[in-house]
C-alpha positions as CSV (number, residue, x, y, z in Angstrom):
1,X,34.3,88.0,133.3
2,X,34.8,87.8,129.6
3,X,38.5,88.2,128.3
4,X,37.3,91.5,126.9
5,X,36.0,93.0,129.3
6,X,39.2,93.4,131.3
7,X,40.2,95.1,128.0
8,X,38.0,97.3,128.4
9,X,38.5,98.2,131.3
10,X,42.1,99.1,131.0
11,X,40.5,101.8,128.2
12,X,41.2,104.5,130.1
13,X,41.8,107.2,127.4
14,X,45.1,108.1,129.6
15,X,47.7,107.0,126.6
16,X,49.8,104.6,128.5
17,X,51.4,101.6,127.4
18,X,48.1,99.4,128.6
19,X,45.4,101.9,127.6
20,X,47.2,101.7,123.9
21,X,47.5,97.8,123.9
22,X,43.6,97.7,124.9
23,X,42.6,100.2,121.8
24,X,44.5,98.2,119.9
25,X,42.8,94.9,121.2
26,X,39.5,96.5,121.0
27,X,40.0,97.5,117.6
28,X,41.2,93.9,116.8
29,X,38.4,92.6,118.0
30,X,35.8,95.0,116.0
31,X,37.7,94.0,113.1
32,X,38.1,90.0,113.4
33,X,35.3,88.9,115.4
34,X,35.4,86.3,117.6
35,X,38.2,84.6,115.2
36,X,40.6,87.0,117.4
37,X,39.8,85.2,120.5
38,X,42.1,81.9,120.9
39,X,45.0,84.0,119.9
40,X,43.8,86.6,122.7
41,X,43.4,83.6,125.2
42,X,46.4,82.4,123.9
43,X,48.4,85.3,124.6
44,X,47.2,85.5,127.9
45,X,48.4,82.0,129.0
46,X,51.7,82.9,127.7
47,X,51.8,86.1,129.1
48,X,52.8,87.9,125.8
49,X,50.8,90.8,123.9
50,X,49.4,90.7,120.2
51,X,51.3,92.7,117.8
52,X,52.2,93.3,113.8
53,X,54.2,90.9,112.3
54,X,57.8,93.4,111.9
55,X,57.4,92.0,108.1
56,X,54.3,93.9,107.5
57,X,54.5,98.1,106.7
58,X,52.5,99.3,109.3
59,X,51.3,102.0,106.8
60,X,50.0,99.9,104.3
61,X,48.0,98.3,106.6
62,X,44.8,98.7,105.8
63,X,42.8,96.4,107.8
64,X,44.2,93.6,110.4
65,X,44.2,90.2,109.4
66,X,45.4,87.0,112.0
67,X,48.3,86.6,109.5
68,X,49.6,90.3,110.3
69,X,49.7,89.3,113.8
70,X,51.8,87.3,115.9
71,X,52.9,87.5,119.7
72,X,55.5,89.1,121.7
């Protein structure tokens, strides 16, 4: 199974905490490419989740970047 695909199947359109983190993930992804998978696979060995950096304005935000990012 690729790493997405178990992100795509949490997409359940239900609006709980995993259906939100894999939008998120999946919008990541249509956004950086494959550049966003070692920090995926990352994350995932260390059991965190991708998230904005607290020092970036969420609403200012036009696009993501791996610099916005970081893991929690």
């Amino acid at each position: 199974m690729d790493i997405l695909d178990k992100y795509y199947l949490l997409r359940d359109y239900s609006g709980s905490p995993d259906d939100e983190y894999a939008q998120f993930i999946i919008t990541l992804f249509m956004q950086l490419g494959e550049q966003l998978l070692p920090l995926l696979k990352e994350s995932e060995k260390l059991k965190k989740r991708i998230r904005i950096k607290d020092s970036i304005p969420v609403e200012f935000l036009d696009e993501f970047s791996l610099d916005s990012l970081t893991l929690a």
